[in-house]
C-alpha positions as CSV (number, residue, x, y, z in Angstrom):
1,X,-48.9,-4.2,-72.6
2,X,-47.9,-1.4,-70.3
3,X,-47.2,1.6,-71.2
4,X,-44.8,4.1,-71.0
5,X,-45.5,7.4,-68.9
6,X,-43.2,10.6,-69.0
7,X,-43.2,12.3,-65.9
8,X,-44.8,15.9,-65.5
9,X,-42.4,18.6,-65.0
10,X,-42.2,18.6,-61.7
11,X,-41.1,14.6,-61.4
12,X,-38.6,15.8,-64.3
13,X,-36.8,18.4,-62.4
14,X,-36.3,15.1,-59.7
15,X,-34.9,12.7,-61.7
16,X,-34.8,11.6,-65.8
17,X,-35.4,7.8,-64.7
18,X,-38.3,6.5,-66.6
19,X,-40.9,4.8,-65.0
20,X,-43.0,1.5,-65.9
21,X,-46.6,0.7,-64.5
22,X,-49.1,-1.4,-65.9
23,X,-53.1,-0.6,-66.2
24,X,-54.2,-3.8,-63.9
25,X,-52.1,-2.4,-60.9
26,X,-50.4,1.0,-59.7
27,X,-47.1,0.7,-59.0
28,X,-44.9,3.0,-56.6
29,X,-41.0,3.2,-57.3
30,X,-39.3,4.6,-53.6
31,X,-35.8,5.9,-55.2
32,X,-33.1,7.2,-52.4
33,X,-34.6,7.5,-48.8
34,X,-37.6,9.6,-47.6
35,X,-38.9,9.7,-51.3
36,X,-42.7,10.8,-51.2
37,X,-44.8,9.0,-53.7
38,X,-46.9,11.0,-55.9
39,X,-49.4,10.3,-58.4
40,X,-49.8,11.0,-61.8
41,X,-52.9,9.6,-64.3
42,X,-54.1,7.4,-61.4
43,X,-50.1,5.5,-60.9
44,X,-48.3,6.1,-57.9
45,X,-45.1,7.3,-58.7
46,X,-42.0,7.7,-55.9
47,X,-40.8,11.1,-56.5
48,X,-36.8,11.2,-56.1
49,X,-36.2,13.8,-53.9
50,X,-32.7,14.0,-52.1
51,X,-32.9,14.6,-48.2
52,X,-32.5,17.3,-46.6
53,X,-29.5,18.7,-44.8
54,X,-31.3,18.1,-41.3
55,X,-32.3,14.4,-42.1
56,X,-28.6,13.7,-43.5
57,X,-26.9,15.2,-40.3
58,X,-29.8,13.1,-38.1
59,X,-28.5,9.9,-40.0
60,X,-25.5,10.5,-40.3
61,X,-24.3,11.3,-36.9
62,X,-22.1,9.6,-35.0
63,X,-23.5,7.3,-31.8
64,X,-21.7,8.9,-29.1
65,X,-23.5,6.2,-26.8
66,X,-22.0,3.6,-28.5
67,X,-18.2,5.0,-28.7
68,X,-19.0,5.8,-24.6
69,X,-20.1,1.9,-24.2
70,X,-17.1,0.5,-26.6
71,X,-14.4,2.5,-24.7
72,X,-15.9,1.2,-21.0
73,X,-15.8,-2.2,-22.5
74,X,-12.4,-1.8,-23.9
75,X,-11.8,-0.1,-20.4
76,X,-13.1,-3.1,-18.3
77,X,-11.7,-5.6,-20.5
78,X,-8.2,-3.7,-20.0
79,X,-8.3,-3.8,-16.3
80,X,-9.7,-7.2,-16.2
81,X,-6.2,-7.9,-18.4
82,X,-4.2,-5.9,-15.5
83,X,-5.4,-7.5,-12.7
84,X,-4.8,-11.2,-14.2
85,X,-1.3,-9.6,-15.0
86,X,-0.9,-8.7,-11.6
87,X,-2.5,-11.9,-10.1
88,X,-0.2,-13.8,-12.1
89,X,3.1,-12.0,-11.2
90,X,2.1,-12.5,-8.1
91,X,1.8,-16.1,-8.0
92,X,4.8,-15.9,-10.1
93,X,6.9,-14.3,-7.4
94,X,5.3,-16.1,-4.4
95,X,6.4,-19.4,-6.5
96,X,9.9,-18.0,-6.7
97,X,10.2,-17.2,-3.5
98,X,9.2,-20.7,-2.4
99,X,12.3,-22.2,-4.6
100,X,14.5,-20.1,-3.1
101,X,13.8,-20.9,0.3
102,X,14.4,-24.3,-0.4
103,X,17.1,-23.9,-2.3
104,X,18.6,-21.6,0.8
105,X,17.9,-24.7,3.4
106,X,19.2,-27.0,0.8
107,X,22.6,-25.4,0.8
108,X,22.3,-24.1,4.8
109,X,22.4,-27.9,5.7
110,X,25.5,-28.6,3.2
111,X,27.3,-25.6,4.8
112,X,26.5,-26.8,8.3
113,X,27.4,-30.4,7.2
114,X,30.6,-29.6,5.9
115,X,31.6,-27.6,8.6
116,X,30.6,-29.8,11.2
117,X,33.1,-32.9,10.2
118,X,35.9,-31.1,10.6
119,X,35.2,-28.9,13.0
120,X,33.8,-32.1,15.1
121,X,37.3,-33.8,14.2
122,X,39.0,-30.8,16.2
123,X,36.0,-32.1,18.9
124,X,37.6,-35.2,19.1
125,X,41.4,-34.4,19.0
126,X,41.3,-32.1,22.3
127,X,38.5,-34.3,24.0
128,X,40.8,-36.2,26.4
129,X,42.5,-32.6,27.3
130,X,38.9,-31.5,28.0
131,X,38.3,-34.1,29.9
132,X,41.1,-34.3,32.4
133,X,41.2,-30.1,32.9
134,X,37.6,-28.8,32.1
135,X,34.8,-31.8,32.5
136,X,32.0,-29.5,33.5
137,X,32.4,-26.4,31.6
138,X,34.1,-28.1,28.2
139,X,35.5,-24.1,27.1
140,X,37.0,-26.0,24.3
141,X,34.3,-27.8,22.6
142,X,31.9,-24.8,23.5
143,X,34.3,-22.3,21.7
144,X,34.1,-24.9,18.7
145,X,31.1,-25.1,18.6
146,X,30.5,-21.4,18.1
147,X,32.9,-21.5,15.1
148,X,30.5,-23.7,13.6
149,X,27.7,-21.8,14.0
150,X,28.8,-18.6,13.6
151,X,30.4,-19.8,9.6
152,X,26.8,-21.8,9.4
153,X,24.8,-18.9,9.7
154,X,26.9,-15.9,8.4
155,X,26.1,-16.7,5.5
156,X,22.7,-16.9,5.7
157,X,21.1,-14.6,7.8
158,X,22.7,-11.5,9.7
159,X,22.4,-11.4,13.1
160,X,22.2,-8.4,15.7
161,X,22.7,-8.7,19.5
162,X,21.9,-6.6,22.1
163,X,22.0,-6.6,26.0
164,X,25.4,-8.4,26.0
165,X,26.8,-6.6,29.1
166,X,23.9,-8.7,30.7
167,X,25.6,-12.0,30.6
168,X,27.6,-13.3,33.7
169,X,31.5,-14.3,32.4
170,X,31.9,-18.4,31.8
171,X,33.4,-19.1,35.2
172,X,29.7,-17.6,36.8
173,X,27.3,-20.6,36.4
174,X,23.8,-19.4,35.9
175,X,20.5,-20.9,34.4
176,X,19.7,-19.3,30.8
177,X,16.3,-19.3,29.4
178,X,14.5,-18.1,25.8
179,X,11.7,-18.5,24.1
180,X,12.0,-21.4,21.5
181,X,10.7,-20.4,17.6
182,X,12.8,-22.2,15.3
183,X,15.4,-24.8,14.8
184,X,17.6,-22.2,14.3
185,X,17.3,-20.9,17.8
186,X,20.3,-23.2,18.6
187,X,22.8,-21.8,16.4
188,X,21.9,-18.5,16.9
189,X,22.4,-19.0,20.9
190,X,26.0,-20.8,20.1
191,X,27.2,-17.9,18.7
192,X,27.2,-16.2,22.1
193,X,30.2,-18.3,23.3
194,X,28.8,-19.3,26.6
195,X,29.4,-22.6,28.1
196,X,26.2,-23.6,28.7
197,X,24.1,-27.4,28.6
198,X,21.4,-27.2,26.7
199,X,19.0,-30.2,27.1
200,X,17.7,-32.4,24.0
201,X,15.5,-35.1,23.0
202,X,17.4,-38.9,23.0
203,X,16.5,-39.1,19.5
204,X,19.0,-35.7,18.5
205,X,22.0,-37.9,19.7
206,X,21.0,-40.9,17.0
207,X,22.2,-38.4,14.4
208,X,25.6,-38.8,12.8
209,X,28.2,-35.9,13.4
210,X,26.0,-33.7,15.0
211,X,24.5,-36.0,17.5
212,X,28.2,-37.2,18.7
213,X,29.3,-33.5,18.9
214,X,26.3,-32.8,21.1
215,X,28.0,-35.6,23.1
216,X,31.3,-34.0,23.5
217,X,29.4,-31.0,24.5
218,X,27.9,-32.5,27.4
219,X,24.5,-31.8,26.4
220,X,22.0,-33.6,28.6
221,X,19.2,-36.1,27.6
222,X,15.6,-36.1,27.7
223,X,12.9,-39.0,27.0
224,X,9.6,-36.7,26.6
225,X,6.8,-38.2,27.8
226,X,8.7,-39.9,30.6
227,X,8.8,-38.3,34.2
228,X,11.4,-40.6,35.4
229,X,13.8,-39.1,32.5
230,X,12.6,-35.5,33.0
231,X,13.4,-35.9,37.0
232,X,17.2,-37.3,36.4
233,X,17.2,-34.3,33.9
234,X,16.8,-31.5,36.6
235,X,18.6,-33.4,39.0
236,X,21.6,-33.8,36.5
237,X,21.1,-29.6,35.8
238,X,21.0,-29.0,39.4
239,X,24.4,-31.3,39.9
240,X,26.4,-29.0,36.9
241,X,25.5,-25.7,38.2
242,X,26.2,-26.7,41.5
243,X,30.0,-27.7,39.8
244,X,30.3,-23.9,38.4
245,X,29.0,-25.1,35.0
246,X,25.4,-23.1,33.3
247,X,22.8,-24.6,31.9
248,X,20.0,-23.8,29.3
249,X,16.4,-24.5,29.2
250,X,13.2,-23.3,26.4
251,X,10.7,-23.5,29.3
252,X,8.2,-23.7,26.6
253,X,9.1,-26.7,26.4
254,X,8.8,-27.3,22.7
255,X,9.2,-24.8,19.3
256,X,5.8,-22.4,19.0
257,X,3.6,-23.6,16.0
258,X,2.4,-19.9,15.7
259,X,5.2,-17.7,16.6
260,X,3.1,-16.9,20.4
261,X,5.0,-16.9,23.5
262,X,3.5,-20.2,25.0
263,X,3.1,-20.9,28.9
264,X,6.9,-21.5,31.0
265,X,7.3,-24.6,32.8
266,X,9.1,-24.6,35.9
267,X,11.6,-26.7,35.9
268,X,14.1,-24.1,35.0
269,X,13.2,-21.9,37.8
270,X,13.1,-25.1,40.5
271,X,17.0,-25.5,39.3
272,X,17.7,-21.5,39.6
273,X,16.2,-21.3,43.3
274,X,17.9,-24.7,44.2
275,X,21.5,-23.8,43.4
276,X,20.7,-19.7,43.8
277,X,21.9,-19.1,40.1
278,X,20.9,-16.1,38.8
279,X,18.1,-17.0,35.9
280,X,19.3,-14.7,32.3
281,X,15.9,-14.4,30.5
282,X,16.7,-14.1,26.4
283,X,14.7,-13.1,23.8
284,X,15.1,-14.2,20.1
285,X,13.2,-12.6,17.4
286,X,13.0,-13.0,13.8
287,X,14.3,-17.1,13.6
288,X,10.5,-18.4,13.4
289,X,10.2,-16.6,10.5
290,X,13.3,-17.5,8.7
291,X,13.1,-21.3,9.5
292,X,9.1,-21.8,10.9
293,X,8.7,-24.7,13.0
294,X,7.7,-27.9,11.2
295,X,8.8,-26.0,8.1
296,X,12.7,-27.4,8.0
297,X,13.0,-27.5,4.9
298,X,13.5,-24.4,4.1
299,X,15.5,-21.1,4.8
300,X,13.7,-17.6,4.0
301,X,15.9,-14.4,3.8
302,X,15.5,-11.9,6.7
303,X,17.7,-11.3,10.2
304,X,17.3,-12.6,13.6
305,X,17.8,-10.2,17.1
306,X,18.8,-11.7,20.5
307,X,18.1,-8.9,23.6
308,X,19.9,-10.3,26.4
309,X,17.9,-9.1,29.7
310,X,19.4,-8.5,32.9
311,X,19.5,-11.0,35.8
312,X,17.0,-12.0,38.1
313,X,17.1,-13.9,41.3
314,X,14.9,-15.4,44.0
315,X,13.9,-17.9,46.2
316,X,10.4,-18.9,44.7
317,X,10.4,-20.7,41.4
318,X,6.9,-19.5,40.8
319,X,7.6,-16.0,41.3
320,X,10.6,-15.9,38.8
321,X,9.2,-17.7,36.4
322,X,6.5,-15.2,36.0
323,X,9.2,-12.4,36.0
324,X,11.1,-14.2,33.3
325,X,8.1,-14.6,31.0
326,X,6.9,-11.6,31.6
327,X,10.4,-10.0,30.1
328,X,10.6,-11.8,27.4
329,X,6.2,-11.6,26.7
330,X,6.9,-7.5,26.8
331,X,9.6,-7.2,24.3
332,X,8.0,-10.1,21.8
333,X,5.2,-7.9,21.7
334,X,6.7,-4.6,21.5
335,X,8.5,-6.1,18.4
336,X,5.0,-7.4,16.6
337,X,4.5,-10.7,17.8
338,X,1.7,-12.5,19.7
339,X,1.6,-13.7,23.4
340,X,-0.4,-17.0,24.5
């Protein structure tokens, strides 16, 4: 049986806890932490000391490390959260955006629509009158036609002109040209009240309301793609300025995929230096980005600035078509944008 030992004064003064060992084996009790074990009549005893100060402030202490590493954590996972805030208001916004441009073109073509039936039945109603008095020119339907577009796109986009001292009164033929960014190119050069023929693709005239009010207009045909049709088209230019009536061309030929100024054809020019017309280079800024081309569709918010330039005349097609472009490649990149 084992027995009982009382401690010596020493272990006594630690603790009162009794302690049990048997004679086959010593047996050492550790009580609290950092307890030495001392021995007494050949058993190891653990004496119950309490720690000191020092040891109890080492232990204790608090692991600054650890707070420093929990609050970069809580820092990186905080502007991890921010940024996928950010990332997904941005998406957000850029997907609201996207709505209301289509929304915009949605109701732009309803406006324009609307406006254009009874505005083209006004067309119809004075055509005979037009005519008899005013073949070439067509004043009438031309001062129509800038109703329509100027209600279509009032409410739309604003519109800013400048250089209009430059243009040459209705009863002056001359041979206008621009660069060609958007669909809404068109309206925007309608609202200038100027009676000139633009030129259009055969298809354009297929198209109900519009394409018969581009009729009554006297706007002139084109087959792309076909020589024959693009001869009888400067030939039938050359015939109306030659009967005091102006005429319009995009010598780009076609709308810009990228906003650049692309290379002028000469056609234009061959008609300005056939019939001595002076040649009215435009700029138009700002309606590629409202309405881009292949884009439709939609309408994005913004403005749109024509800069009528001044006159310029010659004898060599070549010559002023490089002067025209040239105008119109200096102020397209003095506002931003990119020249081919």
């Amino acid at each position: 049986m084992g027995t009982l030992l009382r401690p010596g004064p020493a272990a006594a003064a630690a603790s009162p806890i009794p302690v049990a060992s048997s004679s086959s084996a010593n047996h050492a009790v550790a009580v609290g932490v950092g307890a030495r074990s001392l021995r007494y009549r050949g058993v190891s005893v653990g004496a119950l000391r309490s720690p000191s100060p020092q040891v109890l402030a080492t232990r204790w202490r608090p692991r600054r490390d650890t707070v420093v590493r929990s609050d970069v954590v809580a820092g990186g996972a905080a502007a991890a959260a921010g940024d996928s805030t950010q990332a997904l208001s941005g998406t957000q916004l850029s997907e609201y955006l996207q709505v209301a441009s289509r929304f915009r073109g949605v109701c732009f073509y309803l406006v324009t629509a609307v406006a254009a039936i009874f505005l083209f039945v006004a067309m119809v109603a004075v055509h005979p009158l037009v005519l008899l008095f005013d073949q070439y020119r067509r004043r009438a339907q031309h001062y129509i036609a800038k109703i329509w577009a100027t209600l279509t796109i009032s409410m739309f986009y604003k519109l800013e002109v400048e250089g209009m001292e430059n243009l040459p009164p209705n009863t002056s033929p001359a041979v206008y040209v621009a660069n060609h960014q958007s669909f809404l190119d068109i309206y925007t050069l309608l609202t200038l009240g100027r009676c000139f023929k633009f030129i259009s693709k055969t298809s354009i005239f297929m198209f109900p309301i519009i394409g018969w009010a581009m009729y009554l207009l006297g706007v002139i045909p084109l087959r792309r793609m076909d020589s024959r049709s693009q001869l009888d088209c400067l030939k039938r230019c050359v015939d109306l300025v030659g009967k005091g009536a102006s005429v319009f061309f995009f010598p780009e030929g076609t709308r810009s995929r990228d906003g650049k100024l692309g290379v002028f054809k000469r056609g234009a020019f061959s008609v300005a230096t056939k019939t001595g017309a002076p040649v009215i280079p435009i700029t138009l800024i700002g309606t590629g980005k409202l309405m881009p081309s292949g884009m439709e569709g939609i309408l994005n918010s913004g403005s749109v600035k024509v800069i009528i330039h001044r006159p310029i005349q010659g004898n060599n097609a070549e010559t002023l078509c490089s002067e025209a472009r040239n105008v119109i490649a200096d102020t397209l990149l003095l506002h931003g944008y990119g020249v081919h």
